[in-house]
C-alpha positions in Angstrom: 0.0 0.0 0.0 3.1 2.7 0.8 4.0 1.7 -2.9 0.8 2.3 -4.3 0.8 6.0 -2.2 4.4 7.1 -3.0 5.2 5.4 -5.9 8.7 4.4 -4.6 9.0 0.9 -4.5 8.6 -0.8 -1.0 10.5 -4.4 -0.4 8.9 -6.7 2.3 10.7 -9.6 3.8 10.1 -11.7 6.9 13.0 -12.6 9.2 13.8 -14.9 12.2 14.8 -12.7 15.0 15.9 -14.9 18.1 12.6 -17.3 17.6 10.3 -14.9 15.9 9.0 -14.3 12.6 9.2 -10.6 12.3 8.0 -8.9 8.7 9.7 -5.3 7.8 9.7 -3.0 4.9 12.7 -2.1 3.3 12.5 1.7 1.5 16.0 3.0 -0.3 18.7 1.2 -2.1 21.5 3.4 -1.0 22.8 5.9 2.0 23.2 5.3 5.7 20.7 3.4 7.4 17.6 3.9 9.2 15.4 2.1 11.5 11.4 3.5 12.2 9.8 1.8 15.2 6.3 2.4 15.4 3.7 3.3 18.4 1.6 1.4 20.2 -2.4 0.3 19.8 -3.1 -0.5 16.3 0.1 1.4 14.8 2.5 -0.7 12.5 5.2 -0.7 10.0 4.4 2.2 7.2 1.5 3.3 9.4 1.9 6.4 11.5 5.6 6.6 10.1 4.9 5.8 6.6 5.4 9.4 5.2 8.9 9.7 6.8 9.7 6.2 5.3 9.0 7.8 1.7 10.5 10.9 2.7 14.1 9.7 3.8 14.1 6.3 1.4 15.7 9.2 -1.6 18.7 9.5 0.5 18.7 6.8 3.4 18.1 2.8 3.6 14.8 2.7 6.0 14.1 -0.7 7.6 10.5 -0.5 9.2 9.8 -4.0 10.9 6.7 -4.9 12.7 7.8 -4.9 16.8 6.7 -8.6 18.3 2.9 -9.0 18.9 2.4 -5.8 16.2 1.3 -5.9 12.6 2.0 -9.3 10.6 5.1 -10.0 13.1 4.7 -13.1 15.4 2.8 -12.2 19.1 4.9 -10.2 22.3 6.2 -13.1 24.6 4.9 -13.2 27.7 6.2 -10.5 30.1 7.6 -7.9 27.5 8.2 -4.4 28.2 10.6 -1.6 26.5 13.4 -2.9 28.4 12.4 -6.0 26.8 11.9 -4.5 23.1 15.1 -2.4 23.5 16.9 -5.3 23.9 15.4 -7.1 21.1 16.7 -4.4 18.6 20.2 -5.9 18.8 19.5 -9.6 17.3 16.8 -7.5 14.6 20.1 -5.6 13.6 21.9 -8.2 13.4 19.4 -10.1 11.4 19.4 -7.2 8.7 23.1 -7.3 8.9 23.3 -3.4 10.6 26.3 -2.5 12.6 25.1 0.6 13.4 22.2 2.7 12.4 20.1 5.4 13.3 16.6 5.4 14.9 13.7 7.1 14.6 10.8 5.9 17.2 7.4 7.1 17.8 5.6 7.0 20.9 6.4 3.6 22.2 8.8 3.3 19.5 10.7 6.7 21.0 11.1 4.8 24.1 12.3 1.3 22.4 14.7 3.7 20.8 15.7 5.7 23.7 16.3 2.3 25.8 18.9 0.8 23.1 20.5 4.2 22.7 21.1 3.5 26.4 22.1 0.1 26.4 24.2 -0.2 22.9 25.3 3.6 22.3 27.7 2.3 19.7 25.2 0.9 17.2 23.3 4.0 16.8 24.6 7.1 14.6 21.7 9.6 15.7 18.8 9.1 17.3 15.0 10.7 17.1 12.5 11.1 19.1 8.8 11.6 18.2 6.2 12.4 21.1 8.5 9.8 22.7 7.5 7.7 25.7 9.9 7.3 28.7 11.6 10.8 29.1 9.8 10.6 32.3 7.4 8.9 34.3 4.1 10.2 33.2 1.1 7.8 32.1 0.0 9.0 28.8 -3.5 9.7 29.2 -3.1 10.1 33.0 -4.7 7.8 35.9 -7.6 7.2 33.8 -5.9 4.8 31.1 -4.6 2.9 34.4 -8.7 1.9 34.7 -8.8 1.4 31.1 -5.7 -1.1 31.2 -6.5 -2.9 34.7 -10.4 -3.1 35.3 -10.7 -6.3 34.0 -12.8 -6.5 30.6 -12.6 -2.6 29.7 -9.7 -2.7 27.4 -11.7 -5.6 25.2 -14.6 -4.0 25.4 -13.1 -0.9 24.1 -11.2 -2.7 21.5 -14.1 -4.5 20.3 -16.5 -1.3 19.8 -13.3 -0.1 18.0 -13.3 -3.0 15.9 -17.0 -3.0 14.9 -17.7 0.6 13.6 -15.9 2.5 11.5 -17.7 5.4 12.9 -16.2 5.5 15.8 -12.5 4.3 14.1 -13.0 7.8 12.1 -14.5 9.7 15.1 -11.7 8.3 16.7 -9.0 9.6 14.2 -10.8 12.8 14.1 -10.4 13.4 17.7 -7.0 12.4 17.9 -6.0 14.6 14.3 -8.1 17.4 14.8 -5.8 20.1 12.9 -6.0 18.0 10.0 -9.3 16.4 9.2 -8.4 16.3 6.1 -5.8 13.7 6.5 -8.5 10.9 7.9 -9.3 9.4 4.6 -11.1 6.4 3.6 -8.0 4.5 3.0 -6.4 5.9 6.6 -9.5 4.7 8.0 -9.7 1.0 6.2 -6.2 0.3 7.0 -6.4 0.8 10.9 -10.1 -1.0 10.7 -7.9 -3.9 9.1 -5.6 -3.8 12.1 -8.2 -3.8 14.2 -9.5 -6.9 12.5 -6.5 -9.0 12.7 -6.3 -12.3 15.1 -4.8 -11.0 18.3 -5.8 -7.4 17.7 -4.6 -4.8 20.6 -3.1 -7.8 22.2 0.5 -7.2 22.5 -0.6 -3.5 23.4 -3.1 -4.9 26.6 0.1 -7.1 27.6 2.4 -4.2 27.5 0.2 -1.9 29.3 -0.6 -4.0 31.9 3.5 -4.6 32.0 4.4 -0.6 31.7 1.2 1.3 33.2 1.4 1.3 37.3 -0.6 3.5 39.4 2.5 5.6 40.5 3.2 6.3 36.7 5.3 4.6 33.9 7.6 1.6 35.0 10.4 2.5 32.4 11.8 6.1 33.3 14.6 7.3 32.0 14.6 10.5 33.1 17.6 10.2 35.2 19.7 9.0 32.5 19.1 11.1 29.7 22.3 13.1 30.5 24.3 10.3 29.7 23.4 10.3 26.0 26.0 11.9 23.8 24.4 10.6 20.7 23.2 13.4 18.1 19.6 13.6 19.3 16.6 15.4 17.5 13.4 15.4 19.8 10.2 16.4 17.6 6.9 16.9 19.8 3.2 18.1 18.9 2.5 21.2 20.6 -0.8 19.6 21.2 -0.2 16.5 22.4 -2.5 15.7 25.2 -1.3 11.9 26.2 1.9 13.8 26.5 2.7 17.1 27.2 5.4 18.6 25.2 6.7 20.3 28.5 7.9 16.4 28.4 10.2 17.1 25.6 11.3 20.6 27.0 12.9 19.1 29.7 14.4 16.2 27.7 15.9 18.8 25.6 17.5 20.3 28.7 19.0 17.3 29.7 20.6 15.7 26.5 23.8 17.8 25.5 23.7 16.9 22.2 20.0 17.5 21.5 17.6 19.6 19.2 13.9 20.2 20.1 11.4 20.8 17.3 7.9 22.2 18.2 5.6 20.5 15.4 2.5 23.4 15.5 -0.9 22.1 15.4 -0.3 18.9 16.2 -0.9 16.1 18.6 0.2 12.8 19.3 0.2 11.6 15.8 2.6 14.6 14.6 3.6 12.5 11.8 0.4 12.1 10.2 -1.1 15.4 11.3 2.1 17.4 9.7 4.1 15.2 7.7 5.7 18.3 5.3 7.5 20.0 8.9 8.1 16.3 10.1 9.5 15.0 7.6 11.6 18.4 6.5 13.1 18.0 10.5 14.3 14.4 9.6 15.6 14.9 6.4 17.9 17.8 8.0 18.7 16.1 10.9 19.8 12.4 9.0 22.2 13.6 5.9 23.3 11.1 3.6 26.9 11.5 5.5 28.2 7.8 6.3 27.4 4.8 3.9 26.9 1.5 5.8 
């Protein structure tokens, strides 16, 4: 579908990652390398980040896989959170024969990135953050996604009205991209409704909010250790991100030396959707064709 959009052709392949069967999408044939992880809920590979895939694959191999229990990629094993996924990034670049690369993570995908910055700071050239998760503690959403996550039966409930209408999927999308109606489309709308739709829908997201989402805030924090990254870092935030605020980012800015902070005007948490032109115009600056692979 990203091929039919852009025009650019778009390579899928499925790979064996210590046990799992992981799909990802391969944009570019030449440049340094990139890595897009995805958000959470019914986000995938070439979803939310599929404009920046089209946008950086002139000058930059993009590898966008499907994280475990997301997409077409084989379910989240039991017990998984971002330390979890962090760690996993090191057999996935080793399985699409990386040494190094840089990462750009959305959301959950922010935090996934942010934790193997931390752990493997030599196998990442630059590193971007988008409405990222983990720069502190906060629950996106606040206390009430804790009831939403841990009254029992809410979160399938919720999924499965989700599911069943596209209504509410649009109404949904709407809310959530409210600066740019124009963007929900039937096609935006049919692909998350075929998410939705999939065996083990929302799944791995349940399992990892039940794993991340504690009533004293976010499990994985790394607040206190964002001073240790030296890695060029470009943080991009929605101004009008509500699950979180980008007072978030400001302070994340602060505290990374090496660091640039990009307000993305009217824009929430799906920044990349909502404003793709500024978005992807902040990447493109920000990862130069400098260093082949």
């Amino acid at each position: 579908m990203l091929a039919a959009k852009s025009g650019l052709p778009v390579k899928q392949i499925q790979l064996n990652v210590s046990g799992l069967q992981i799909r990802c999408l391969i944009a570019g044939v030449s440049g340094p390398p990139v890595l897009l992880l995805h958000g959470a809920g019914l986000d995938a590979a070439g979803l939310s980040l599929g404009p920046a895939m089209m946008a950086l694959a002139d000058t930059c191999r993009v590898f966008a896989p499907d994280l475990p229990g997301f997409g077409d990629s084989d379910p989240m094993p039991p017990g998984w959170g971002f330390a979890e996924f962090s760690a996993f990034l090191c057999p996935l670049y080793d399985a699409l024969d990386l040494r190094r690369a840089s990462l750009v993570g959305l959301s959950m995908g922010g935090g996934v990135a942010l934790g193997f910055a931390l752990q493997a700071p030599d196998r990442v050239e630059r590193l971007a953050l988008i409405n990222s998760a983990c720069l502190d503690d906060a629950i996106p959403g606040g206390r009430m996604t804790w009831f939403f996550v841990h009254v029992p039966g809410l979160s399938l409930i919720g999924w499965w009205f989700l599911s069943s209408s596209r209504h509410l999927m649009r109404w949904t999308l709407l809310r959530e991209m409210r600066h740019r109606p124009d963007l929900v489309t039937p096609m935006l709308v049919d692909e998350l409704m075929q998410l939705a739709r999939k065996r083990r829908a929302a799944a791995a997201f349940r399992q990892w909010q039940r794993r991340e989402v504690t009533w004293s805030g976010l499990r994985t924090n790394y607040l206190n250790r964002l001073s240790e990254i030296a890695i060029p870092t470009l943080i991009l935030h929605g101004q009008n991100d509500r699950l979180l605020p980008v007072a978030i980012a400001e302070r994340a800015h602060r505290l990374i030396r090496n660091s640039r902070l990009e307000i993305i005007s009217d824009a929430g948490h799906l920044a990349p959707l909502e404003q793709p032109e500024a978005m992807n115009r902040a990447l493109r600056q920000f990862l130069p064709p400098h260093r082949q692979e």
